[in-house]
N, CA, C and O atoms as CSV, one atom per row, in Angstrom:
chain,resi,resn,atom,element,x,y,z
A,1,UNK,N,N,116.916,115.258,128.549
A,1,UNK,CA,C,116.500,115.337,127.166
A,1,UNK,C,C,115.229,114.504,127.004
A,1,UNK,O,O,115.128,113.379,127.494
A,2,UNK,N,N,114.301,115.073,126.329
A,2,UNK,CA,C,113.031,114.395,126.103
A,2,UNK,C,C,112.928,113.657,125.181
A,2,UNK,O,O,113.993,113.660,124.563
A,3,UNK,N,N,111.900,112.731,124.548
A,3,UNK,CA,C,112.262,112.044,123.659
A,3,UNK,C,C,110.448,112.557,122.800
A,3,UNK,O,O,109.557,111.985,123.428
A,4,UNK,N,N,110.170,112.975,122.236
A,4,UNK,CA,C,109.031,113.098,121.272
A,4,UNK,C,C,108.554,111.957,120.060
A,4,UNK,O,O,108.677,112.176,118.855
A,5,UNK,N,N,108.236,111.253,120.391
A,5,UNK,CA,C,107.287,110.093,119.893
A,5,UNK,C,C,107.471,110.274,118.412
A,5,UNK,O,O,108.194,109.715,117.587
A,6,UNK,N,N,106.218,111.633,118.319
A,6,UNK,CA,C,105.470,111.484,116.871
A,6,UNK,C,C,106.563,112.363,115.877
A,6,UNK,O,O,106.386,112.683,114.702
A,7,UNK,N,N,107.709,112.633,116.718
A,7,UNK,CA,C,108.831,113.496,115.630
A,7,UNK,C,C,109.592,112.035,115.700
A,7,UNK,O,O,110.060,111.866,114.574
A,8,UNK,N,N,109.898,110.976,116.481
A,8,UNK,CA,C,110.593,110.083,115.975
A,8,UNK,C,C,110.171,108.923,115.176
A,8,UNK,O,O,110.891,108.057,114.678
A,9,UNK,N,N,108.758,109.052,115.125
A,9,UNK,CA,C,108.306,108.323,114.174
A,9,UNK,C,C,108.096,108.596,112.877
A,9,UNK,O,O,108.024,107.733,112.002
A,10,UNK,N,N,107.968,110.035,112.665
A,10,UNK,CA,C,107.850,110.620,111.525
A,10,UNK,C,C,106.276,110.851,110.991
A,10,UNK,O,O,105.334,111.297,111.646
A,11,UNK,N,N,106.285,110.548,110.037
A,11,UNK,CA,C,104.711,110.465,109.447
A,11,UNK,C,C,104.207,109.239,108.973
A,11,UNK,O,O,103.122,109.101,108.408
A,12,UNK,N,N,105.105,108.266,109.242
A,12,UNK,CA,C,104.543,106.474,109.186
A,12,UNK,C,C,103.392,106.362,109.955
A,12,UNK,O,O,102.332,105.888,109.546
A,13,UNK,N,N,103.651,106.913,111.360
A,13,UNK,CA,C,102.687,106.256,112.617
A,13,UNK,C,C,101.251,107.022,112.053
A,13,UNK,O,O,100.125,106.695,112.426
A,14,UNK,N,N,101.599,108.271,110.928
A,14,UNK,CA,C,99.985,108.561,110.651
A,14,UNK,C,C,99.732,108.040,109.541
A,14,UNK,O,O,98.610,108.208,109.064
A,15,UNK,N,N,100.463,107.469,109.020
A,15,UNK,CA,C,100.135,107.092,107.468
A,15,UNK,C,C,99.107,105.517,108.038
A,15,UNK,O,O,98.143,105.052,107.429
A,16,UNK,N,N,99.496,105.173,108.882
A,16,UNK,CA,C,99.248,103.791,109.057
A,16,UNK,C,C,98.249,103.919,109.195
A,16,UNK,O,O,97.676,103.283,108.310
A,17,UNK,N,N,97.034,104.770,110.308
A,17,UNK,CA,C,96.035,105.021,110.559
A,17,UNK,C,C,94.937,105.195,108.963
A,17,UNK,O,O,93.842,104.704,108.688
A,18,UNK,N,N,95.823,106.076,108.227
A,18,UNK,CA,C,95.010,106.074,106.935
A,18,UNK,C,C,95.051,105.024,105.543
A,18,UNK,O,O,94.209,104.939,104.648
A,19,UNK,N,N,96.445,104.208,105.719
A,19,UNK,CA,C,96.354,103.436,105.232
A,19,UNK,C,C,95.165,102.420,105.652
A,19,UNK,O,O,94.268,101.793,105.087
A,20,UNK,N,N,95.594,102.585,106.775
A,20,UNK,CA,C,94.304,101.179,107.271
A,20,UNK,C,C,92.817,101.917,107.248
A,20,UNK,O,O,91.914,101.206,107.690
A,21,UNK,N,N,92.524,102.922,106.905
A,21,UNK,CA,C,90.986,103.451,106.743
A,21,UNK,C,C,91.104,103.377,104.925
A,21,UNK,O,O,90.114,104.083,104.737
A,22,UNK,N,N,91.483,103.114,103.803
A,22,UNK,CA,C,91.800,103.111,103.121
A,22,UNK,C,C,91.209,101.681,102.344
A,22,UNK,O,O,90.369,101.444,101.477
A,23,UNK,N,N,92.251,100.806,103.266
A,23,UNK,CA,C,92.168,99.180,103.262
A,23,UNK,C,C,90.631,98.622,103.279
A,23,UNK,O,O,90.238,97.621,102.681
A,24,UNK,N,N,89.761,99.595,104.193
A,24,UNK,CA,C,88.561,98.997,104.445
A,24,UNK,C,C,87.289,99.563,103.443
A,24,UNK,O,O,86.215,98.978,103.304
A,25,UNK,N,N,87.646,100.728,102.843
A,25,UNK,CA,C,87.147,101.074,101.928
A,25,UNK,C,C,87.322,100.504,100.549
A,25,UNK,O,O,86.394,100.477,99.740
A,26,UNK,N,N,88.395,100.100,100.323
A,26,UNK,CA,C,89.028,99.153,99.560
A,26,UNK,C,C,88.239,97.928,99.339
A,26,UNK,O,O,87.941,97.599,98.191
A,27,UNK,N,N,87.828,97.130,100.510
A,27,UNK,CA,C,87.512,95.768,100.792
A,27,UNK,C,C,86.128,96.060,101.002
A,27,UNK,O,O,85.522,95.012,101.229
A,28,UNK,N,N,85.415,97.028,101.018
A,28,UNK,CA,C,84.127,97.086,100.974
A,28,UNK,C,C,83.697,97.560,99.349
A,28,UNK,O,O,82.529,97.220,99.161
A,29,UNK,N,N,84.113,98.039,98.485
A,29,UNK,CA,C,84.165,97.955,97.222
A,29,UNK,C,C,84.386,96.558,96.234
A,29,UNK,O,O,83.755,96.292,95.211
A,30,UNK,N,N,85.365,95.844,96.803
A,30,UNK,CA,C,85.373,94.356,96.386
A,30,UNK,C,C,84.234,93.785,96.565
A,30,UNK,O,O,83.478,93.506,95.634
A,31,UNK,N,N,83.941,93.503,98.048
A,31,UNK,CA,C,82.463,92.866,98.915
A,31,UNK,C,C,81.522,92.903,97.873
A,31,UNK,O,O,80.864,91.978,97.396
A,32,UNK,N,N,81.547,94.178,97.564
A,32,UNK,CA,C,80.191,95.194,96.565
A,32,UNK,C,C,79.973,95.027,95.220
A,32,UNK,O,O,79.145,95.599,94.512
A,33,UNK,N,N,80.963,94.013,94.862
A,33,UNK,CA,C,81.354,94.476,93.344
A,33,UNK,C,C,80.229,93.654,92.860
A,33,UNK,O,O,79.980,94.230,91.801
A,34,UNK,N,N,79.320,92.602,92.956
A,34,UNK,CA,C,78.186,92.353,92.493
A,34,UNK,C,C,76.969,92.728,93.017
A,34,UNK,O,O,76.038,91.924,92.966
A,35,UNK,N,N,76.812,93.870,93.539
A,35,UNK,CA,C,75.988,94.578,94.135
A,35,UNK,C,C,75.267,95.481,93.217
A,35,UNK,O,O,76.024,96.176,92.540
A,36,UNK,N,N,73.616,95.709,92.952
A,36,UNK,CA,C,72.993,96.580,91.797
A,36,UNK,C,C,73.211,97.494,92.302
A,36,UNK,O,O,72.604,97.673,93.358
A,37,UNK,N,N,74.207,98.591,91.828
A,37,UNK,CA,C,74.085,100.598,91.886
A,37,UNK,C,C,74.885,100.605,92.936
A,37,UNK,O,O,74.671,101.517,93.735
A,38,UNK,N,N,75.826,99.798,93.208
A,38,UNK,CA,C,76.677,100.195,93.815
A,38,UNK,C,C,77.606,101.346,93.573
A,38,UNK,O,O,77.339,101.911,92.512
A,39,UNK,N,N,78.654,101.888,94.252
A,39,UNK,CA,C,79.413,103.145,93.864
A,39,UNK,C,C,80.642,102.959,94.072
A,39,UNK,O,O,80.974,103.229,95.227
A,40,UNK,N,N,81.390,102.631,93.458
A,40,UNK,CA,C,82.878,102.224,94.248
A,40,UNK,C,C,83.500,104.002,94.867
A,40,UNK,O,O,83.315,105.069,94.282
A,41,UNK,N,N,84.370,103.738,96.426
A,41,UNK,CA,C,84.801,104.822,96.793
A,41,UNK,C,C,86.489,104.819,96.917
A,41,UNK,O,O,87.332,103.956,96.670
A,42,UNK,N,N,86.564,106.110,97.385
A,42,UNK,CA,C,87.643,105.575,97.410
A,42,UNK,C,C,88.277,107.193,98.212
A,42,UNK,O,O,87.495,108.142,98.275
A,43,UNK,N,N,89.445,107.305,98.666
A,43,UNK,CA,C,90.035,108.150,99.336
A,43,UNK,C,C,91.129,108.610,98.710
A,43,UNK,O,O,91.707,107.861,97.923
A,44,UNK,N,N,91.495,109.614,98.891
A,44,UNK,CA,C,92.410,110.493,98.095
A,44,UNK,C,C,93.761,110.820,98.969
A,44,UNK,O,O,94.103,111.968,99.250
A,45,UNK,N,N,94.418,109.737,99.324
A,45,UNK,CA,C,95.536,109.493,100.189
A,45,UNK,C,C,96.308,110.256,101.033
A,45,UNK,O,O,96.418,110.273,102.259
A,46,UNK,N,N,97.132,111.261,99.614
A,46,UNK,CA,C,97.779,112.538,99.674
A,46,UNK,C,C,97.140,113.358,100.194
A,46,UNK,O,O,97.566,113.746,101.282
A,47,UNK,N,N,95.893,113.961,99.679
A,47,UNK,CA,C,95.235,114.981,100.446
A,47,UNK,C,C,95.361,114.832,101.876
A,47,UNK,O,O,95.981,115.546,102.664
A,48,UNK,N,N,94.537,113.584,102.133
A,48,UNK,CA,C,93.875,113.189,103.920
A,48,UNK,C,C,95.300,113.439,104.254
A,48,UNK,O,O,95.433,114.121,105.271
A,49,UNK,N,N,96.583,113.011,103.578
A,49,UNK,CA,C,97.938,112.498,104.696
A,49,UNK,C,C,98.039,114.241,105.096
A,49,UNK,O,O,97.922,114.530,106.287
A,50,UNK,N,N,98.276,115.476,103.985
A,50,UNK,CA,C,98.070,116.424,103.749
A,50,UNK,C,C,97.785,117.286,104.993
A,50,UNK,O,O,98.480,117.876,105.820
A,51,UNK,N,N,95.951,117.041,104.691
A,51,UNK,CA,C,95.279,117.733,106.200
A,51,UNK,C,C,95.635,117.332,107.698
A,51,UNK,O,O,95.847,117.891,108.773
A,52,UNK,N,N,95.596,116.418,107.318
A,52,UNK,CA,C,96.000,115.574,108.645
A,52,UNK,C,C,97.601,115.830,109.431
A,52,UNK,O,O,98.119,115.552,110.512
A,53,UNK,N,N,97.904,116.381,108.427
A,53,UNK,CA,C,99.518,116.902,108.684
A,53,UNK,C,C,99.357,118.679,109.329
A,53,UNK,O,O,99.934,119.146,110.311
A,54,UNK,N,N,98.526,119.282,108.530
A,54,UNK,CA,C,98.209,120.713,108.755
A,54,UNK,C,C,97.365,121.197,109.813
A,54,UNK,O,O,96.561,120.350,110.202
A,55,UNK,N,N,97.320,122.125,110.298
A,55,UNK,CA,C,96.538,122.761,111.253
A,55,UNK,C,C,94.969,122.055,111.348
A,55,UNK,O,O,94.477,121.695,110.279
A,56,UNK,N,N,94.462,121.925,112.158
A,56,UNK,CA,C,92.576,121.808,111.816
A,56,UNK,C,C,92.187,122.961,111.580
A,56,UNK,O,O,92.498,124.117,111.868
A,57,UNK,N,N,91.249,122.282,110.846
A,57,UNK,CA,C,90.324,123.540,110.309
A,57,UNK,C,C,88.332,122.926,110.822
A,57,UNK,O,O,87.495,122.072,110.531
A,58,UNK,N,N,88.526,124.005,111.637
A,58,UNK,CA,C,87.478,123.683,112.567
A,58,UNK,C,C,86.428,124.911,112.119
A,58,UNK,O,O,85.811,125.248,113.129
A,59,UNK,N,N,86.102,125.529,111.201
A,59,UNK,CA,C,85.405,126.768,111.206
A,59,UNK,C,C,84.068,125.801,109.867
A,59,UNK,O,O,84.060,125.074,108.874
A,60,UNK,N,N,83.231,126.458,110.755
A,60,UNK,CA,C,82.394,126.189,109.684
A,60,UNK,C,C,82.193,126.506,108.560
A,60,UNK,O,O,82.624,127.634,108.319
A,61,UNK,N,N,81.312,125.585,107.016
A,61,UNK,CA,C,81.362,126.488,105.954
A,61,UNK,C,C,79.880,127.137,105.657
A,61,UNK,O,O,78.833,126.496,105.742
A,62,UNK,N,N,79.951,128.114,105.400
A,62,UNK,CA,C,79.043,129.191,105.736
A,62,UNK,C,C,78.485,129.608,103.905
A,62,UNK,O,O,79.298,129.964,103.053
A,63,UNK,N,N,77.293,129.486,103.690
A,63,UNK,CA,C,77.078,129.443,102.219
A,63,UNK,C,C,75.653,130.427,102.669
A,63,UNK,O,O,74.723,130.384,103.474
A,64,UNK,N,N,76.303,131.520,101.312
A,64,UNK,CA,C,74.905,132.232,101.180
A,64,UNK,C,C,73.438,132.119,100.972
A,64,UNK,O,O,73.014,131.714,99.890
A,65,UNK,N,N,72.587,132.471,101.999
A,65,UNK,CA,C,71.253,132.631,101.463
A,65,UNK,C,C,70.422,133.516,100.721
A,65,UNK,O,O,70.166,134.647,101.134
A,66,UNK,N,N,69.963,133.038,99.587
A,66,UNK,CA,C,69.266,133.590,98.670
A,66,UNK,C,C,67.299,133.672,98.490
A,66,UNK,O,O,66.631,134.276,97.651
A,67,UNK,N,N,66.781,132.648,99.856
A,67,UNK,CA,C,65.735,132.955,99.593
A,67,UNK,C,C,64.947,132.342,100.985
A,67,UNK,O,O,65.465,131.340,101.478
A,68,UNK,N,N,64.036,132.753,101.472
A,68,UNK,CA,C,64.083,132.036,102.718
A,68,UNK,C,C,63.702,131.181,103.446
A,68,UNK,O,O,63.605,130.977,104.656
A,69,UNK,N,N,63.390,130.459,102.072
A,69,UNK,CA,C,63.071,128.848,102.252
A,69,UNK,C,C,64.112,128.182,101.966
A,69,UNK,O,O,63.944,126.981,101.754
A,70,UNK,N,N,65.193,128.622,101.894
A,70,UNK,CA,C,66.809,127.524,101.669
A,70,UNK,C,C,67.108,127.571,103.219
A,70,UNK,O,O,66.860,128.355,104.135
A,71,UNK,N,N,67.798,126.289,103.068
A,71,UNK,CA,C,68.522,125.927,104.517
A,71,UNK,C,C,69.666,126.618,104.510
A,71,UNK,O,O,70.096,127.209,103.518
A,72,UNK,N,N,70.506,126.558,106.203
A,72,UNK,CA,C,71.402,127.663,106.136
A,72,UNK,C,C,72.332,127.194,105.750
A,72,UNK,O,O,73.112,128.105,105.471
A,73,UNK,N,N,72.998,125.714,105.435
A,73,UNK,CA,C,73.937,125.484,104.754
A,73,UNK,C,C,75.477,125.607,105.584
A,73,UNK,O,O,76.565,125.299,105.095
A,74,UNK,N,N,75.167,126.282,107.327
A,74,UNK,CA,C,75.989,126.165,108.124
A,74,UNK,C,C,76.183,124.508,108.292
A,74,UNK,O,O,75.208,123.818,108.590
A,75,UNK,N,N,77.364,123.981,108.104
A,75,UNK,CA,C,77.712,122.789,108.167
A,75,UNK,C,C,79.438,122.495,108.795
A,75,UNK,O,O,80.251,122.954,107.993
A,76,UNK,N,N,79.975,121.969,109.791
A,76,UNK,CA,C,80.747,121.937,110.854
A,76,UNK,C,C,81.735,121.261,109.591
A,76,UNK,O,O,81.102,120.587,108.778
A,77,UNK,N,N,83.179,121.379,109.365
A,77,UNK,CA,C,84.537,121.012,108.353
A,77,UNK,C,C,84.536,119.205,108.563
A,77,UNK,O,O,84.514,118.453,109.537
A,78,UNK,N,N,84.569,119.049,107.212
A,78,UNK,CA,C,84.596,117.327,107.104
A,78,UNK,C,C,85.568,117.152,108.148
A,78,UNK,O,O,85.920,118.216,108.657
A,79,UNK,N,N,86.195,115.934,108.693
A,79,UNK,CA,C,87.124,115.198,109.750
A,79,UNK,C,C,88.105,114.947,108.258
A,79,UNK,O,O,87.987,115.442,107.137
A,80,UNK,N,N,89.032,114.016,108.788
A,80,UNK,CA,C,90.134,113.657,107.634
A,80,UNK,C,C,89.370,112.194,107.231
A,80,UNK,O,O,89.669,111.802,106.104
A,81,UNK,N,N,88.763,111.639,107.716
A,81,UNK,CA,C,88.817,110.142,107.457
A,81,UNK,C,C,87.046,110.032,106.853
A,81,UNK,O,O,86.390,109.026,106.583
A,82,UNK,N,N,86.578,111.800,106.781
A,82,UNK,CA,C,85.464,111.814,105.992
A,82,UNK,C,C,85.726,111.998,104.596
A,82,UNK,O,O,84.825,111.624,103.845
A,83,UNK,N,N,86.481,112.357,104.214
A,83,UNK,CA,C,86.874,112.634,102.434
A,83,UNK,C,C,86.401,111.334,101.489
A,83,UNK,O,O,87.240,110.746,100.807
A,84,UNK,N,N,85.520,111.082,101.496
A,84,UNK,CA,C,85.728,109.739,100.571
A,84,UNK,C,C,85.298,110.267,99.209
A,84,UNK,O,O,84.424,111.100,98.970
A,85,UNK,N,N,86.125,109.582,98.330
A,85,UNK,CA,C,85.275,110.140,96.950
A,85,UNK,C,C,84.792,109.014,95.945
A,85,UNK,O,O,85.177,107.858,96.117
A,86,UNK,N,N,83.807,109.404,94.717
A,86,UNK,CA,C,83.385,108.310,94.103
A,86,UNK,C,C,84.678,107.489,92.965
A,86,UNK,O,O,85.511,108.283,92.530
A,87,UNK,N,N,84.771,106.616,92.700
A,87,UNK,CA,C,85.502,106.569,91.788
A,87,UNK,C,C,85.099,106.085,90.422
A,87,UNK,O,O,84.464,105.046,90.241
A,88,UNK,N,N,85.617,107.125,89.205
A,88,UNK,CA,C,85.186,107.015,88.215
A,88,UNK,C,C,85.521,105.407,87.032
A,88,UNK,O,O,86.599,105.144,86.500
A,89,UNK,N,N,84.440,104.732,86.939
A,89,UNK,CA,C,84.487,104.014,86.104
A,89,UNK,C,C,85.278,103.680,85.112
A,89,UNK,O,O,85.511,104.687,84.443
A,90,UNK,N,N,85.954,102.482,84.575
A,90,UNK,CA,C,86.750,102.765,83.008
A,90,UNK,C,C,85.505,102.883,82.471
A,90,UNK,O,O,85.119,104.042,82.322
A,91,UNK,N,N,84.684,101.911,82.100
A,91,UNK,CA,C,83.194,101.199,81.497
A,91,UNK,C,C,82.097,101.262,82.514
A,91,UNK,O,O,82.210,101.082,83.726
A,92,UNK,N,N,81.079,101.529,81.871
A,92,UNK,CA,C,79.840,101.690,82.313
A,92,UNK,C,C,79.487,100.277,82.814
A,92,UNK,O,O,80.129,99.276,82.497
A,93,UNK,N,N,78.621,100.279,83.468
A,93,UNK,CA,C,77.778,98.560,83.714
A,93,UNK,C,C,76.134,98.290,83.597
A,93,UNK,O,O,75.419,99.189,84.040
A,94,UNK,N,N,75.641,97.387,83.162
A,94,UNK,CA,C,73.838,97.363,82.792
A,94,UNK,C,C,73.667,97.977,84.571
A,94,UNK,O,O,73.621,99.172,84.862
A,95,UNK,N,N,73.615,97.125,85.318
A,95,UNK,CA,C,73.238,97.201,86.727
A,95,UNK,C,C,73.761,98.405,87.534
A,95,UNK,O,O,73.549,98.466,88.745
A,96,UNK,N,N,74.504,99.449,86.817
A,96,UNK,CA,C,74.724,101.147,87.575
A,96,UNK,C,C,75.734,100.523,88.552
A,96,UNK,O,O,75.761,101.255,89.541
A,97,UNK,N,N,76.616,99.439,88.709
A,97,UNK,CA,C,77.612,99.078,89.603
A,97,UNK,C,C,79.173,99.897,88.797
A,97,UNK,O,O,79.526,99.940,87.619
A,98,UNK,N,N,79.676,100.344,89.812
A,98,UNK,CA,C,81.061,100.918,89.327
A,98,UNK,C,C,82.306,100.493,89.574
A,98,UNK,O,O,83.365,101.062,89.311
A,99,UNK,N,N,82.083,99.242,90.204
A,99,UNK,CA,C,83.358,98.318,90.840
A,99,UNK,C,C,83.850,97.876,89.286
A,99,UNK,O,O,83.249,97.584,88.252
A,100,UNK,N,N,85.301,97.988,89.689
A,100,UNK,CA,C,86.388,97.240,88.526
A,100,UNK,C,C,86.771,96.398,89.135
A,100,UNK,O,O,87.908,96.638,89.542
A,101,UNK,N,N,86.305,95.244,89.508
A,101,UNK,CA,C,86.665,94.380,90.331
A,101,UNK,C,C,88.756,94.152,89.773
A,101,UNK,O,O,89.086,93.278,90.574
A,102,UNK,N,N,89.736,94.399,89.136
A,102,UNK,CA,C,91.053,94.343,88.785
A,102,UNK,C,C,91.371,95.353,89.182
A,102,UNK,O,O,92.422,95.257,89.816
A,103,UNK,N,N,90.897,96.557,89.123
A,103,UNK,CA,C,91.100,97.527,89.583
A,103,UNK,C,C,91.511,97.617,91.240
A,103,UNK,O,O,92.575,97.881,91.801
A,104,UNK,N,N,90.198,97.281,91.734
A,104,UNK,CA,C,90.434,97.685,93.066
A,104,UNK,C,C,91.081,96.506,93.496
A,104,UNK,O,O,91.459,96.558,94.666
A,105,UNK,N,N,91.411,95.037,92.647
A,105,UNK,CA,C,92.439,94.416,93.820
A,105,UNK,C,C,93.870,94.932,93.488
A,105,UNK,O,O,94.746,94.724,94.327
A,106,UNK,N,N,94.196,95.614,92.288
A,106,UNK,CA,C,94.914,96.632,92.369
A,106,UNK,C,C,95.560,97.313,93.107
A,106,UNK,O,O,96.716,97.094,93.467
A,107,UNK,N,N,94.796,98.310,93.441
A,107,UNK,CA,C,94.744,99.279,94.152
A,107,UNK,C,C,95.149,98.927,96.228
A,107,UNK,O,O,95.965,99.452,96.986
A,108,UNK,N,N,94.070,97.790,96.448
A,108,UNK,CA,C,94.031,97.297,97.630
A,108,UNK,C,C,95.452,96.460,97.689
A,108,UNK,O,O,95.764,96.364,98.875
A,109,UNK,N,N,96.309,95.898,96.942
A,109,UNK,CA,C,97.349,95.217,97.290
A,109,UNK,C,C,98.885,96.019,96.878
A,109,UNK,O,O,100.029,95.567,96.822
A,110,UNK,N,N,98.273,97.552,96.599
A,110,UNK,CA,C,99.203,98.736,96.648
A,110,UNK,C,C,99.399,99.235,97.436
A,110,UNK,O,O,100.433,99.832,97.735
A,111,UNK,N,N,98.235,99.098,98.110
A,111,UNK,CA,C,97.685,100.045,99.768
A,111,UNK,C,C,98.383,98.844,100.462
A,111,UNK,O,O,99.519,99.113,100.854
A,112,UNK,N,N,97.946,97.553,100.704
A,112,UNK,CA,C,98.493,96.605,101.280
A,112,UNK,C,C,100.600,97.017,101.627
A,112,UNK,O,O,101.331,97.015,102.617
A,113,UNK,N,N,100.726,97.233,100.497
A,113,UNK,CA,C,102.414,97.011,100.048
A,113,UNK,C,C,103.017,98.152,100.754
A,113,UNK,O,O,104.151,98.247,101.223
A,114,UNK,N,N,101.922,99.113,100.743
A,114,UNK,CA,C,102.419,100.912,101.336
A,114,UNK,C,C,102.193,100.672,102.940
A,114,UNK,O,O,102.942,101.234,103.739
A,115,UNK,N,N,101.276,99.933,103.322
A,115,UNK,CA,C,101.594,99.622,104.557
A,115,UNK,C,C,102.276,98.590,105.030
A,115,UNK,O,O,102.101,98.643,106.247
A,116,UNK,N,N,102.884,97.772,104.808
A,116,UNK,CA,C,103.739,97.136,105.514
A,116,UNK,C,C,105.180,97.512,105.252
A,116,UNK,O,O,106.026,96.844,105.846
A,117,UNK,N,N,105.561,98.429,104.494
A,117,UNK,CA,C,106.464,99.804,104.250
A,117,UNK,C,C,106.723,100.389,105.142
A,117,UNK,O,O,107.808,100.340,105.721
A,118,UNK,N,N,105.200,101.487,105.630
A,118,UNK,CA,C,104.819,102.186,106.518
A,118,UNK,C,C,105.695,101.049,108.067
A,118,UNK,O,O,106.577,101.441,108.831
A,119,UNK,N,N,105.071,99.767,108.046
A,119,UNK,CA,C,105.359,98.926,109.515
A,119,UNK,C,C,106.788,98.516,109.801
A,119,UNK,O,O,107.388,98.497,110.876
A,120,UNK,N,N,107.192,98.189,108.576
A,120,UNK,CA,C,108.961,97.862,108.509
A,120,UNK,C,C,109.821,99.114,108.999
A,120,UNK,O,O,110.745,99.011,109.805
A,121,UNK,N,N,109.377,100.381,108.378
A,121,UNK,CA,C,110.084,101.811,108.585
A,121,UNK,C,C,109.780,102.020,110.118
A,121,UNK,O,O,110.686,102.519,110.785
A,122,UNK,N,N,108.426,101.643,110.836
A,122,UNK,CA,C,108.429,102.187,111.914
A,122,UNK,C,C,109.186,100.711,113.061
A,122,UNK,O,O,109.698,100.970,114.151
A,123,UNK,N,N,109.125,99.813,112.714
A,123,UNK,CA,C,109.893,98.257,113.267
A,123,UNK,C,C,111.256,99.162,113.390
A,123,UNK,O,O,111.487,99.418,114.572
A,124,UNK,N,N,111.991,99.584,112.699
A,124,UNK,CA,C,113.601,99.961,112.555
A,124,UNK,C,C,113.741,100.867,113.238
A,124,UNK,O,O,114.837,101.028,113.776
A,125,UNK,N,N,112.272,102.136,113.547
A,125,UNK,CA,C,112.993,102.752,114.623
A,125,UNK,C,C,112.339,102.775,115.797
A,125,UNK,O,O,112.460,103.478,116.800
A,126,UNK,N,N,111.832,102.147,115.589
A,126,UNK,CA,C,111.297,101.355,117.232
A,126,UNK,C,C,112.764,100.691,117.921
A,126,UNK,O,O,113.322,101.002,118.973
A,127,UNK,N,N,113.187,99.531,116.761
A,127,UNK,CA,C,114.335,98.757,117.161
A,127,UNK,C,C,115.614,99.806,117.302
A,127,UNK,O,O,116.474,99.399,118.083
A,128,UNK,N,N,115.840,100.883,116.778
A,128,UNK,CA,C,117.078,101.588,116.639
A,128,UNK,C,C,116.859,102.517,118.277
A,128,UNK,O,O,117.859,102.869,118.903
A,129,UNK,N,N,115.644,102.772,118.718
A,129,UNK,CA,C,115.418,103.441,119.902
A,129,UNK,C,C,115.599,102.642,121.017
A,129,UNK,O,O,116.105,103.142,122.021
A,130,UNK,N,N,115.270,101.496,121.000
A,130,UNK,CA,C,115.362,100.470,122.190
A,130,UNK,C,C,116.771,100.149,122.175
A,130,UNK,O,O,117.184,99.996,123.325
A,131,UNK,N,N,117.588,100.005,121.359
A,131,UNK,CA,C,118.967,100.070,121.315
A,131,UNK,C,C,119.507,101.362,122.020
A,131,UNK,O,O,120.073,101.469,123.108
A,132,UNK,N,N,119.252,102.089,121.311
A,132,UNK,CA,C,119.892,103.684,121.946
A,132,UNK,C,C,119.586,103.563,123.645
A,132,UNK,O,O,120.524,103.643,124.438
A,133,UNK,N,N,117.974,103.335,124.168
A,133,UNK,CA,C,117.891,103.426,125.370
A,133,UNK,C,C,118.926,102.126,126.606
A,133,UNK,O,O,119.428,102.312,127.714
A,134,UNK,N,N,118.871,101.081,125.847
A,134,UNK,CA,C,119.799,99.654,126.349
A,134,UNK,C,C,121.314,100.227,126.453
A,134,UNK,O,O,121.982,99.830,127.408
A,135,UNK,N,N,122.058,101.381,125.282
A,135,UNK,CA,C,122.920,101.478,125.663
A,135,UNK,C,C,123.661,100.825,124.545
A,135,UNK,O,O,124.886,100.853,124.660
A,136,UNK,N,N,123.145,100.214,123.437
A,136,UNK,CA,C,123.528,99.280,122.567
A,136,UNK,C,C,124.715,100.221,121.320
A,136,UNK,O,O,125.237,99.612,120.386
């Protein structure tokens, strides 16, 4: 009998990967938050966990040309850990900065909380497998 890794880990061992690409986007928005025209970003969790779960999609996207000085607009399918998006402001700022500095420590010590979730769930069956193999 074989033992398959990423079916006994479930979808923790990928969540972790995006949690932690998440975390750093997170902490580079803080960094930023007195920065002129900065943009706060941010990733769209569900989706990435989503694609990242589903088939690749490796085909290029292919956009019509209308004149023949436009470019061809052939462009190769974002990766998962390219999705970043802007995030919208409560309040405007003089200096075009979009950091909520409450916000994103927010946000970053949610992400924080979802991963060490993610590490505890995969600790138990790490520990419940090393048992099974000991014989325990």
């Amino acid at each position: 009998m074989s033992l398959n890794l990423d079916k006994a880990f479930g979808i923790h061992a990928l969540a972790l990967g995006l949690r932690s690409r998440r975390a750093e986007v997170l902490a580079a928005n803080l960094a930023n938050a007195d920065t002129p025209n900065f943009k706060a970003r941010d990733v769209d969790f569900k989706n990435l966990l989503q694609r990242a779960q589903g088939p690749a999609d490796t085909s290029p996207t292919v956009l019509r040309v209308t004149h023949q000085q436009h470019l061809s607009g052939a462009q190769p399918a974002q990766p998962a850990g390219a999705a970043l998006l802007y995030r919208v402001p409560a309040q405007l700022s003089v200096d075009g900065n979009t950091v909520d500095t409450p916000v994103e420590k927010a946000e970053f010590t949610r992400n924080a909380m979802q991963y060490m979730t993610s590490l505890q769930f995969l600790n138990g069956r790490i520990t419940g497998l090393l048992r099974a193999i000991r014989g325990e």
